[in-house]
C-alpha positions as CSV (number, residue, x, y, z in Angstrom):
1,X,0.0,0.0,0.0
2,X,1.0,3.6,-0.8
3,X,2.4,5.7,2.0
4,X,-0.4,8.7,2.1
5,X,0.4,9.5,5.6
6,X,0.7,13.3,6.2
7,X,4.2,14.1,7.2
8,X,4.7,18.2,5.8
9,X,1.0,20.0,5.7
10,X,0.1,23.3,4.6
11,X,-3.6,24.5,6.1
12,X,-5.6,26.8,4.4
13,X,-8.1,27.8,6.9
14,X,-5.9,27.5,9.4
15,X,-7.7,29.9,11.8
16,X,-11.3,28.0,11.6
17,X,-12.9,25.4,13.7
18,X,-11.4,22.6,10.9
19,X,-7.8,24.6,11.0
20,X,-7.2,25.0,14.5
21,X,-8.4,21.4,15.5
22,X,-6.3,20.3,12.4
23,X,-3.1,22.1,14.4
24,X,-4.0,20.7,17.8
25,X,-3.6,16.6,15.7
26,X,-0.4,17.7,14.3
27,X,1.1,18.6,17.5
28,X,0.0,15.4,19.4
29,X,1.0,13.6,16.0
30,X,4.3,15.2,15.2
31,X,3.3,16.7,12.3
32,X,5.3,19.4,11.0
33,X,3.4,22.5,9.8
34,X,5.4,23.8,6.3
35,X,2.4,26.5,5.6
36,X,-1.2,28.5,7.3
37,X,-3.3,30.9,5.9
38,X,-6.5,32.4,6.9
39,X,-8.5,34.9,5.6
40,X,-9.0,38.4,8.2
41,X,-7.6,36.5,11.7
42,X,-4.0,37.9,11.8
43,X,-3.9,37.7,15.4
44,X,-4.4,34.1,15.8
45,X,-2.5,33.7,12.5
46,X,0.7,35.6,13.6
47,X,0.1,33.3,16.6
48,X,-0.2,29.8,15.1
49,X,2.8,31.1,12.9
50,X,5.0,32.0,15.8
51,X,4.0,28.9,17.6
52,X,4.6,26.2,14.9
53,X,7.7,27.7,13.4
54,X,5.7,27.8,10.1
55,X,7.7,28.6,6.8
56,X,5.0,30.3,5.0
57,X,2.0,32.1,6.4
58,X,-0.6,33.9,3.7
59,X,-3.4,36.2,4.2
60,X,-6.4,35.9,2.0
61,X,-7.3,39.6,3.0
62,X,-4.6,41.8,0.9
63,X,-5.4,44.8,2.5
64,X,-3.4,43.1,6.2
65,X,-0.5,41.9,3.6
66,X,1.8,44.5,5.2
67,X,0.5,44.5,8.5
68,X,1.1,40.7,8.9
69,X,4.6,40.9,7.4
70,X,5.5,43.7,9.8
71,X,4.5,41.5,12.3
72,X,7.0,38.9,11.4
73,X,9.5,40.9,10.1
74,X,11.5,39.8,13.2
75,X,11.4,36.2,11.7
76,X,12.5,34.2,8.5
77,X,8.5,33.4,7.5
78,X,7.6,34.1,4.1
79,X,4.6,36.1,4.1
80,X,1.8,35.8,0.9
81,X,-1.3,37.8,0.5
82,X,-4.4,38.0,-1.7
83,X,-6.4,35.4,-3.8
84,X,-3.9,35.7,-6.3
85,X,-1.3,34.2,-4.5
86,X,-3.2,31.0,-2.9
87,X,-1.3,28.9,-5.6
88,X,1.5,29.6,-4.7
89,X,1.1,29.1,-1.0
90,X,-0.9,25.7,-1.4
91,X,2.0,23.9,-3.3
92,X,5.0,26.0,-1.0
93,X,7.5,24.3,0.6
94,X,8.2,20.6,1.0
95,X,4.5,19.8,1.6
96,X,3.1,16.9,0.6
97,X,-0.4,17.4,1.8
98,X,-2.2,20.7,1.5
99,X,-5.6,20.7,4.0
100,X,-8.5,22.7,1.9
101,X,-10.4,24.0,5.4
102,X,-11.9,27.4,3.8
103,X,-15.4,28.5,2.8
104,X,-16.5,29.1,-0.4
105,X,-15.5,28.5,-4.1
106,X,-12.1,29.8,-3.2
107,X,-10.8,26.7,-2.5
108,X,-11.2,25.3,-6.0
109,X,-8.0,27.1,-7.5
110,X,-5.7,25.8,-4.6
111,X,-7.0,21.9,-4.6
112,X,-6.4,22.0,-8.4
113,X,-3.0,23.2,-7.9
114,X,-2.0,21.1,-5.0
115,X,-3.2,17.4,-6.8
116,X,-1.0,19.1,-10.3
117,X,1.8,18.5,-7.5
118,X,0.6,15.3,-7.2
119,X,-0.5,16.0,-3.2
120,X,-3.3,14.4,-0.9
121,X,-5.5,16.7,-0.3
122,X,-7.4,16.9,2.6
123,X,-10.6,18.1,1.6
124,X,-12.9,19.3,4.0
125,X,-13.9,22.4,1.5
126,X,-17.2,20.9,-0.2
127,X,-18.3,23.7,-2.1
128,X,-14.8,22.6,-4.6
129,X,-16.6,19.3,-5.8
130,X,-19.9,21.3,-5.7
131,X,-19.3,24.1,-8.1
132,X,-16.9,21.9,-10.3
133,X,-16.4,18.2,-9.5
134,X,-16.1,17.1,-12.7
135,X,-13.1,19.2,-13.1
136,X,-11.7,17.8,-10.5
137,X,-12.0,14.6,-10.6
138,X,-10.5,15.5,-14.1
139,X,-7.6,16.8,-12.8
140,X,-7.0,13.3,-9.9
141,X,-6.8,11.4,-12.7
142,X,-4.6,13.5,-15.2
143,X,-2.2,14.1,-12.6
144,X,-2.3,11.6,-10.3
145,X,-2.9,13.3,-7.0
146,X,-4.9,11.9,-4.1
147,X,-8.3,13.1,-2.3
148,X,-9.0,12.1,1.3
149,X,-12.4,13.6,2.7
150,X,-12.2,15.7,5.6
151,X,-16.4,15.9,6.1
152,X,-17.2,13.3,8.9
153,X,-19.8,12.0,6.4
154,X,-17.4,11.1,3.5
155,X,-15.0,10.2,6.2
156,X,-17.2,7.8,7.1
157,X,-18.0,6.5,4.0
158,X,-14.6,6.1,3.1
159,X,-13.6,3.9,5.5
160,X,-17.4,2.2,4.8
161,X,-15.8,1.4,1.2
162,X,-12.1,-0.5,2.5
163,X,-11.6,-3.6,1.6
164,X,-14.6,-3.7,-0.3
165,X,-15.3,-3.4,-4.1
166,X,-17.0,-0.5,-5.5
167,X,-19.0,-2.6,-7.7
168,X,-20.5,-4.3,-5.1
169,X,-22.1,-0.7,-3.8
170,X,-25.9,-0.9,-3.7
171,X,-26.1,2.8,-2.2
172,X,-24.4,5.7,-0.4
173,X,-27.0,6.1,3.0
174,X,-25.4,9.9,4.4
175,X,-26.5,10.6,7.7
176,X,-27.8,14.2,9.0
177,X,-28.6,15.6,12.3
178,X,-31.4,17.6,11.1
179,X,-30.2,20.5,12.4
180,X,-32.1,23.2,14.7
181,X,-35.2,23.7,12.9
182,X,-35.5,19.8,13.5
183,X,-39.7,18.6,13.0
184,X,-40.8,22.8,12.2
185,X,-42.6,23.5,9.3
186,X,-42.0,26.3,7.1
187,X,-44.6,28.8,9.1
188,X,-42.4,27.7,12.3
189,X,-39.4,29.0,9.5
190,X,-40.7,32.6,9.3
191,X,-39.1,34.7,11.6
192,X,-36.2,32.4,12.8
193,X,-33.4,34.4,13.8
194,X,-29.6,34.2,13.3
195,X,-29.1,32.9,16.6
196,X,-31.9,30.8,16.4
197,X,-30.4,29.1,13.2
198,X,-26.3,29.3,14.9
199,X,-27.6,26.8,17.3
200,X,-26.0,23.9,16.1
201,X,-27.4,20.8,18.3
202,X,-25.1,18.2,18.1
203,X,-22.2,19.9,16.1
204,X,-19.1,22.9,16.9
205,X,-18.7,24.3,13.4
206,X,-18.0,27.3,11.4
207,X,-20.6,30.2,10.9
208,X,-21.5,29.5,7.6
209,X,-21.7,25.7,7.7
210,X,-23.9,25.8,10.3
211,X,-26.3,27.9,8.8
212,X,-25.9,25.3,5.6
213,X,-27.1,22.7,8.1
214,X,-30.1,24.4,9.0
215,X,-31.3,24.7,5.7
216,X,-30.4,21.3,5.2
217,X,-28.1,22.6,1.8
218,X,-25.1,21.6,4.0
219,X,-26.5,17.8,3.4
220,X,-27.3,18.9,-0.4
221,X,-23.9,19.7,-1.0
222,X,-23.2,16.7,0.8
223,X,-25.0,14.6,-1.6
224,X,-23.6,16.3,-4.7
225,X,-19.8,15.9,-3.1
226,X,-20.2,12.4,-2.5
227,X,-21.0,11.9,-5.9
228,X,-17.3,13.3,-6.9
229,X,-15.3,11.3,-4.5
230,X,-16.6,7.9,-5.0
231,X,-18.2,8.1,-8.7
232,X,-21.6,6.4,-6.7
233,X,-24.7,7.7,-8.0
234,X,-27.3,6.1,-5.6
235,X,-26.9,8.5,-2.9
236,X,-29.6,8.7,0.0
237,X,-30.1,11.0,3.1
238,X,-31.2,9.9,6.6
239,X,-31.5,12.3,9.7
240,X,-30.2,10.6,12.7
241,X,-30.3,13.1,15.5
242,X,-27.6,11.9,17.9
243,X,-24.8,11.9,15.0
244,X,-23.2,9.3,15.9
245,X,-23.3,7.4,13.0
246,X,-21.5,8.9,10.3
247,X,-22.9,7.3,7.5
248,X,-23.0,3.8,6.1
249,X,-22.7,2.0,2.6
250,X,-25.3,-0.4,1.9
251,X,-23.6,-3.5,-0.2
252,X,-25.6,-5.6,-3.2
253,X,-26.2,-7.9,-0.3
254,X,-28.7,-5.8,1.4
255,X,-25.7,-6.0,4.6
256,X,-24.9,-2.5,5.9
257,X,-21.4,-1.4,6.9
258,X,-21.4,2.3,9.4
259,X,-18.8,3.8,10.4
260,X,-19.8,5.5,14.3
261,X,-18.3,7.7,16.9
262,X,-18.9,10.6,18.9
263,X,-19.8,13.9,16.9
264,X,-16.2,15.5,16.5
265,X,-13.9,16.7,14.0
266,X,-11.2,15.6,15.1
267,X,-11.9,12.1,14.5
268,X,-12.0,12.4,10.4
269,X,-9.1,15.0,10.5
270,X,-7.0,12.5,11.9
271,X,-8.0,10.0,10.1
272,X,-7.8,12.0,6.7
273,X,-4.2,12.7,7.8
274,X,-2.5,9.4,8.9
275,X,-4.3,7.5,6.3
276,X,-3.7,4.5,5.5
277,X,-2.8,3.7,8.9
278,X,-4.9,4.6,12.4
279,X,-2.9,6.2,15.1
280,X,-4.5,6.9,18.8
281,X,-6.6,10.2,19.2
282,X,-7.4,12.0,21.5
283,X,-11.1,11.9,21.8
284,X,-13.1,9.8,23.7
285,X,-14.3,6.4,23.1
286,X,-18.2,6.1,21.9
287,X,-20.3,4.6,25.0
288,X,-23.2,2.9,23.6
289,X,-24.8,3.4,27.3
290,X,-24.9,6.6,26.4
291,X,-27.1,6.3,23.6
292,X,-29.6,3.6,23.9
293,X,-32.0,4.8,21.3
294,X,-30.6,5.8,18.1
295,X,-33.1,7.8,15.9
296,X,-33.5,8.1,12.2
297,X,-36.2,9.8,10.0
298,X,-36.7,11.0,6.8
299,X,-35.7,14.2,5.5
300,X,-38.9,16.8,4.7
301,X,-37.6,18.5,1.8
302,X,-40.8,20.3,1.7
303,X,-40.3,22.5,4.2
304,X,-36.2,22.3,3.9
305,X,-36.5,23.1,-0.4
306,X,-32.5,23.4,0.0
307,X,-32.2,20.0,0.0
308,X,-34.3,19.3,-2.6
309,X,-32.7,22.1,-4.9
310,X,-29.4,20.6,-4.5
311,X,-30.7,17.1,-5.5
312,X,-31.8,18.4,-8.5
313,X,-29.2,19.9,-9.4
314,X,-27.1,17.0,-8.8
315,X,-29.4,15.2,-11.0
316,X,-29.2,17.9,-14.2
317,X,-24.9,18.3,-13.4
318,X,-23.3,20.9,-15.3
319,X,-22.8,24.1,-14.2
320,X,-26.2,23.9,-12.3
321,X,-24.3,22.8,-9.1
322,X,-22.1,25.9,-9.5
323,X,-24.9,28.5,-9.6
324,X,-26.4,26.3,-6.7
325,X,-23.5,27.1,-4.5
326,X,-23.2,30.7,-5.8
327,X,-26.2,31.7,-5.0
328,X,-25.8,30.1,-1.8
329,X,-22.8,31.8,-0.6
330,X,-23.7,34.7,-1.4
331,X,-27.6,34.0,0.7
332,X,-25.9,33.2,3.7
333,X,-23.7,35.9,4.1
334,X,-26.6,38.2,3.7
335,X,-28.6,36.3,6.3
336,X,-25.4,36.2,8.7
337,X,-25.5,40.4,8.2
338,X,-28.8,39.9,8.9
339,X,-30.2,41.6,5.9
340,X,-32.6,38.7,4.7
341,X,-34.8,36.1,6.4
342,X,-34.1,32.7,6.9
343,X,-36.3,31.2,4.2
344,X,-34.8,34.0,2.0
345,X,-32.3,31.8,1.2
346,X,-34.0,29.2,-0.4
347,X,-36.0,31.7,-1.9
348,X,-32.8,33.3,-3.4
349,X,-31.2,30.1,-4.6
350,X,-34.4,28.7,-6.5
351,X,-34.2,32.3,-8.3
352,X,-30.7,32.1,-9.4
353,X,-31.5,28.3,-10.7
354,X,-34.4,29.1,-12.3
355,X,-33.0,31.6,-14.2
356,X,-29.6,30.2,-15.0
357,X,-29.0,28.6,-18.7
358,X,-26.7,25.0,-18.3
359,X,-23.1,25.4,-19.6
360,X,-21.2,22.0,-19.8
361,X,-17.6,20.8,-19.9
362,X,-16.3,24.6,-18.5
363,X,-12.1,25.3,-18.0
364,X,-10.9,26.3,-14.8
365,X,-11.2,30.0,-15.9
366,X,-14.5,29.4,-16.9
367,X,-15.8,27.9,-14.1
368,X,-13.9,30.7,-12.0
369,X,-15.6,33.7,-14.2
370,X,-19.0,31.9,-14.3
371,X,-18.8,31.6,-10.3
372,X,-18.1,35.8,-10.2
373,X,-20.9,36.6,-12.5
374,X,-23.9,34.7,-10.8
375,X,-22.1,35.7,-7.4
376,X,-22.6,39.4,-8.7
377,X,-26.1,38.5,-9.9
378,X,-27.2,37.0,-6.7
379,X,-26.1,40.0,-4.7
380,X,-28.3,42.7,-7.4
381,X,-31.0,40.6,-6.6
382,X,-30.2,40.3,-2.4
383,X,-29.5,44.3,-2.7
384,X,-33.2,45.1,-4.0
385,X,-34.9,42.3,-1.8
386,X,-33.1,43.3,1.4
């Protein structure tokens, strides 16, 4: 078997839940930290610089460019800033695994880059295989880099699929918790607030994430990501409340294979990091006593249309995924200034789809410039709603 266990990392995102939980492994598991980045968080980044003796650190936000590298002027870190140069940063150094931790289509650039050095990545950035999976799959098998899901639902099904032949797969089951809005309706959905929607209940993610998860898109995108990894169509959803079953792959034997734990990170970073081998980790061991009754419905993608939308786009492919995730991104961050409603973002997506005309087989500069232009579209549209 190959060796794919991470020995030089660089993190973008290194300042997020996924980053810094990603820093606390590689200092119980000796892993030495080439490269961070982060988009606005120069404190914490000049500290997690500083404290990992890092030998590049990059700023998404180019306006701090010369703030941070006055900062560290007093060391031998090479400092990067701006979009422009994530390239660069992703593929610095000796690394041979770059972690993809950040939010948004901004991590599609980088992960190309990184597997055209033929690294793992470690993928826990799902809007890149939602706004252009084909491409990347593409670009695995061209140049022969290697993907390793961060999510704890691909994790999970991952390890559902070793030893095992894909052809044997009768269907993908991913798990979700169901979020906060868990049994409402959509008349419950009208005036839930941002704080309402933050409250995560099983889960300690980033901002934007969790608002994916209340919506149920996080579990859309989920669906549509899946579909990238494993080349598995048959792809169904269950919400299990106590998330602690990952997910599960059901074989052409009707025999189900899950892969459980208690709900954290940490688990599937580790796990995306010293594959193929399992080292100890710090967090604890799953009691069973603990959770006598495990729970599964199904999903109501009537009142949670996010879900739906990103199943049919799934189903059409194309660039209809992209403008799904556009549209998206550019929704929540509206709803997290709190200048739209909750079910404003469904209501925003199903515009931008309904209006958007399918463009196949795109470049990477195409996708890029097709990702700008309904991401400007989207925010005309938010700007005379809100």
């Amino acid at each position: 078997m190959i060796d794919l266990k991470t020995k030089i990392i660089n993190i973008l995102g290194s300042t997020g839940s996924i980053g810094t939980q990603t820093l606390e492994i590689c200092k119980e598991r000796n892993i030495k930290v080439n490269g961070i980045s982060a988009n606005n968080n120069i404190d914490l980044l000049e500290k997690q610089a500083r404290e990992f003796n890092v030998k590049f650190c990059h700023i998404n936000n180019s306006e701090l460019l010369s703030k941070l590298k006055a900062r560290l002027s007093d060391t031998d870190i090479k400092v990067l800033g701006g979009e422009d140069a994530l390239c660069e940063f992703a593929t610095s150094g000796d690394a041979d695994t770059l972690l993809t931790s950040v939010v948004g289509s901004v991590g599609l650039k980088p992960t190309v880059a990184g597997l055209k050095n033929k690294m793992k990545i470690a993928l826990a950035n799902k809007e890149t295989l939602v706004a252009a999976g084909e491409l990347v799959y593409k670009a695995k098998e061209e140049y022969g880099g290697e993907i390793i899901p961060v999510d704890s639902e691909h994790g999970a099904i991952f390890q559902a699929l070793l030893g095992n032949d894909k052809k044997d797969v009768k269907r993908l089951i991913l798990t979700a918790s169901g979020g906060p809005f868990f049994g409402m309706k959509r008349k419950d959905l009208i005036n839930v607030t941002k704080k309402d929607a933050l409250k995560h209940p099983n889960w300690d993610m980033g901002a934007k994430i969790t608002i994916d998860s209340a919506t149920l898109m996080n579990k859309g995108f989920e669906v549509i990501e899946a579909r990238w990894l494993f080349d598995i169509l048959d792809i169904d959803v269950v919400i299990h409340r106590e998330s602690v079953i990952h997910s599960m792959v059901e074989y052409k034997d009707n025999s189900i294979i899950a892969q459980m734990g208690v709900p954290s990170m940490k688990l599937p970073i580790q796990f995306a990091l010293t594959y193929p081998k399992r080292e100890e980790c710090s967090v604890e061991s799953l009691s069973f006593l603990k959770y006598p009754n495990l729970s599964f419905y199904e999903p109501d993608i009537d009142t949670f249309g996010c879900l739906k939308l990103a199943l049919l786009c799934m189903k059409e492919g194309g660039s209809m995924p992209l403008c799904l995730n556009a549209a998206n991104e550019i929704a929540v961050s509206y709803f997290l200034k709190d200048k739209i409603k909750f079910l404003d973002i469904e209501k925003t997506v199903e515009k931008m789809l309904s209006s958007h005309t399918v463009r196949r087989n795109l470049s990477l500069e195409e996708t890029i410039q097709l990702d700008k232009e309904i991401k400007i579209k989207t925010t005309e549209f938010l700007e005379d709603l809100a």
